[in-house]
N, C-alpha and C positions, 0 to 999 in steps of 0.2 A: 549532488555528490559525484567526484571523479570516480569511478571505479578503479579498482584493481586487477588486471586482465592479464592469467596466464596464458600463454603461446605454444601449444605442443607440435612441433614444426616449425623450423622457419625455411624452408625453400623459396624459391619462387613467388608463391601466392602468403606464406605464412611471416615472408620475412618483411614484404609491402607491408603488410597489415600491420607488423610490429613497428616499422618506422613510422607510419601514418598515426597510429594511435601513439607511438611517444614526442613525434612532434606535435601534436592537439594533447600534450600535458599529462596523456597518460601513465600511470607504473604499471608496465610491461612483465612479467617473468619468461621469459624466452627459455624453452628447451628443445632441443636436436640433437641427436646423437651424432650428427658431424661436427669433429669441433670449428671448421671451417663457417660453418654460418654463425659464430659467434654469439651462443648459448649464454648467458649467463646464472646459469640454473644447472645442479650435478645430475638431476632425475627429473624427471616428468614427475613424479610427486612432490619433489622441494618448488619447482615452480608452479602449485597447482595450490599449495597449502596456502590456505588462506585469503585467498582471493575470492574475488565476485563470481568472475565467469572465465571458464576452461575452454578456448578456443580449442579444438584438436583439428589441425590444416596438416594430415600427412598423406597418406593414402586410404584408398577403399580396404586395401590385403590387410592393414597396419592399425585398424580404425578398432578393433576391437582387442588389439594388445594395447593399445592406448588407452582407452578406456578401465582395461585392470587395471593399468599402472599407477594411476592414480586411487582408488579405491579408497584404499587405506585413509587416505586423507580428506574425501567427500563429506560434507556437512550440513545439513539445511539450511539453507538461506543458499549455496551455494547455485549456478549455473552451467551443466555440463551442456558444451554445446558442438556437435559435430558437423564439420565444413565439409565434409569428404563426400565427393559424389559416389554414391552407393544406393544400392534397392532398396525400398520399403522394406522389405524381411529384415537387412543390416541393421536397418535402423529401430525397430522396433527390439531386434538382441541388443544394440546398445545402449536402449531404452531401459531396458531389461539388466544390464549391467550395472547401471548406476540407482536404478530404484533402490534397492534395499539402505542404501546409505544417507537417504533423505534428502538427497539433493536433487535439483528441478532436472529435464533431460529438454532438448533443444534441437529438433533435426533441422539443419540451415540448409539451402540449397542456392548456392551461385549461380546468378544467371546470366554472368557474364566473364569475359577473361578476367583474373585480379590486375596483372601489370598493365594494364591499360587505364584501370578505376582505380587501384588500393582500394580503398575502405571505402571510397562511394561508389561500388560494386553491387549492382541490383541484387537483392537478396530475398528469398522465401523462406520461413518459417514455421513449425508445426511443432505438436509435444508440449509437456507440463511445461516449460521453461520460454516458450515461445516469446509470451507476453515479454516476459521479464530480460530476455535477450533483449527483443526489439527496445525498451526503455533505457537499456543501459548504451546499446551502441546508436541508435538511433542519433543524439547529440553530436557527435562524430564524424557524423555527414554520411552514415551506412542507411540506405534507403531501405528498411525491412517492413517486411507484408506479410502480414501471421494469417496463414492458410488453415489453419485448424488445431486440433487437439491431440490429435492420433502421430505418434512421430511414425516417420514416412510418408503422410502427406506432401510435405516438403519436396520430397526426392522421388514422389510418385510426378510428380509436375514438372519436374525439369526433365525426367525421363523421357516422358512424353512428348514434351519440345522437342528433344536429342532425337529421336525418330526423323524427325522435321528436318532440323538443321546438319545435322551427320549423316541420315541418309540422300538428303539433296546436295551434300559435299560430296557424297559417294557417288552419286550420276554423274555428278560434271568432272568427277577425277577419270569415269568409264569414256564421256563423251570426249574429254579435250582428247585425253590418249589416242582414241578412235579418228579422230579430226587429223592429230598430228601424223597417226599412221598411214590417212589417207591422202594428206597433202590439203586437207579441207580446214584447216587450223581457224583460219579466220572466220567459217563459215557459222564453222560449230560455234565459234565465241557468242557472233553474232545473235546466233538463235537462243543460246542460252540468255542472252542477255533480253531478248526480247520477251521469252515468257515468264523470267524477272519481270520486267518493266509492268504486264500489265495483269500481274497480280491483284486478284479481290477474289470477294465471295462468288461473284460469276466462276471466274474460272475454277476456284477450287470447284462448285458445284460441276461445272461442265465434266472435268476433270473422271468427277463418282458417276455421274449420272452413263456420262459418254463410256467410259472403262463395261460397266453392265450392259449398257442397249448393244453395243458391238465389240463384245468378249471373243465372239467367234474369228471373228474379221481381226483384230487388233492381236489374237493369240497368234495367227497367222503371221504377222505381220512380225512382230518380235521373236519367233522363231526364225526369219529370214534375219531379224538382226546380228542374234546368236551366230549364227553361220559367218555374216560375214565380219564380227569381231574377230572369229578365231582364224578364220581366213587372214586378216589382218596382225593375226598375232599380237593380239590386245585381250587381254580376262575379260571376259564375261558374266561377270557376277550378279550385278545389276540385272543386267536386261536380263539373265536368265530367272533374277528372283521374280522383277516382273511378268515375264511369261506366264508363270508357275499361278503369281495372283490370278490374271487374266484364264487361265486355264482352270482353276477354282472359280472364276465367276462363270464360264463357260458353260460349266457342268453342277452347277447347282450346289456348290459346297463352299460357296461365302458370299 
């Protein structure tokens, strides 16, 4: 069976997904309140009525006026399913939105850019509706992995990733700046690119193990960093959070 898949959002990430899924033959309901992305739905509930499954791809802030907006029209057999990177807490209230109205709830978690994949965008799943997401768009060429039962699972896992990924975006935004202030541009690249390169479970271990045995010594050490960013006239945000870590493992409080 094709499904029927409404689109609450088409920006960016929500408008890929609609052209992917109606060139693989799908009926799309697209709504957006700009008429610029080319809606063809008057309300988020006229595109929402009737279908299989409620993609909502807008925002985190916007994820729970979307969620009412549909309401009225939710049915069982139905799939509410939320794309929006948001907390577990979010997600469990949206959970909590569409229960009474008998239809399944679906926290998804992108775990990748969409304009690079559309639809074969690695994806995580969790929530009454999990299952029945993954069956409908899996066809599609969308790679989904049902994490559990409890929605916000989903979004407890990419959060955690995003520590990873966004806080190691954050270093090397702190280090290149620091490099370029220092006239060491090529140096810093260099070095970052090496403990890239020999990334594994050694180094992550070294990494925990080294931060604890020489807290004292490494505290030291990253407060002379501090000094000379600002010297440098570069934020220090980073290496000051780091400090802070290092100073809590120092003193016995992590």
């Amino acid at each position: 069976m094709t499904p029927t898949i409404a689109l609450l959002g088409l920006g960016e990430a929500g408008g890929r997904f609609a052209r992917d899924l109606r060139a693989a033959g799908v009926t799309v309901h697209g709504y957006d309140p700009l008429p610029e992305t080319g809606p063809d739905a008057a309300t988020a509930a006229e595109a929402a009525a009737g279908t299989d499954v409620i993609l909502s791809q807008n925002s985190a802030a916007d994820a729970a006026d979307a969620a009412r907006s549909v309401v009225e029209v939710l049915r069982p057999g139905q799939t509410f399913a939320d794309l929006n990177t948001g907390s577990p807490q979010l997600k469990a209230e949206l959970a909590g939105i569409v229960a009474p109205t008998g239809a399944a709830f679906a926290d998804v978690a992108l775990m990748a850019p969409v304009p690079g994949k559309g639809i074969g965008t690695p994806t995580l799943a969790s929530g009454s509706g999990a299952t029945r997401f993954a069956e409908l768009l899996r066809p599609f060429g969308m790679p989904v992995e049902v994490v559990g039962e409890e929605p916000g699972a989903a979004a407890e896992r990419k959060l955690l990733r995003s520590i990873v990924w966004k806080g190691l975006a954050a270093v090397i935004l702190e280090a290149t700046a620091a490099g370029d202030a220092a006239g060491k541009a090529a140096f810093v690249r260099s070095e970052i690119l090496g403990v890239l390169a020999e990334a594994d479970e050694a180094l992550v271990e070294r990494m925990l193990t080294g931060s604890r045995t020489h807290a004292t010594r490494r505290t030291h050490e990253m407060e002379a960093v501090g000094d000379m960013l600002r010297d440098l006239g570069v934020p220090s945000w980073m290496s000051d959070g780091g400090t802070e870590w290092l100073r809590a493992l120092r003193d016995g409080r992590a």
